[in-house]
N, C-alpha and C positions, 0 to 999 in steps of 0.2 A: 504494500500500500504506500503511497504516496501518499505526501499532507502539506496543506499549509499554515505554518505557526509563526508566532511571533517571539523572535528570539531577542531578549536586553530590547534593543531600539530599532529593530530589521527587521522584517519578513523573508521568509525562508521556505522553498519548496524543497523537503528531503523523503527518503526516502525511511520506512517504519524499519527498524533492524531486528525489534523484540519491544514483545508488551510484557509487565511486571507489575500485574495489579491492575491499577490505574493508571498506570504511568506507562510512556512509551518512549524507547530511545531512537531516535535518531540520526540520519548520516545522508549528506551530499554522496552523490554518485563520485567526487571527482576528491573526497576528503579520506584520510588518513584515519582521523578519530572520529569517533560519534559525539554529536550535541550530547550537552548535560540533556535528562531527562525531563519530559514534560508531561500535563498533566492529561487527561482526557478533552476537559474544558478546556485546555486551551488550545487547541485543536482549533481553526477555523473554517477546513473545509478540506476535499481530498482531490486530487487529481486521475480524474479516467482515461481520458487521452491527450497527445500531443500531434495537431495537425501541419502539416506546412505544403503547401502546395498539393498536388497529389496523392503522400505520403500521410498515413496516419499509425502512429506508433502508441500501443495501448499502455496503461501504468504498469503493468505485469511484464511487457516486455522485460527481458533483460539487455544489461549491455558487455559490450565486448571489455577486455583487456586495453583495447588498444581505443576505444573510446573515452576508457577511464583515463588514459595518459592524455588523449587528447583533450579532455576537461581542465586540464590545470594550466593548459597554452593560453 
């Protein structure tokens, strides 16, 4: 699952790593460590798909190795 939260003073689309309760941690596709954990509530919405022109890539998609390197350019 995909989500979007509000981290400190930013909004953030990451992706769910593991739920623990009520709380869920999450992690950028293109990050090292996962975000400190957050709550349910603050959860503001989830992302289903990503469209771009002809191309529609679902939240379940996964991505490549070479995608994730390419996130950090």
């Amino acid at each position: 699952m995909i989500v979007l939260v509000q981290l400190d003073d930013r909004f953030v689309i990451h992706r769910v790593m593991r739920c623990e309760g009520n709380e869920f941690v999450t992690r950028g596709d293109a990050m090292v460590q996962s975000d400190t954990p957050v709550r349910r509530s603050d959860i503001l919405g989830s992302l289903t798909c990503i469209s771009r022109g002809s191309k529609t890539l679902t939240a379940t998609s996964k991505i490549s190795g070479r995608q994730r390197v390419l996130g950090w350019l």
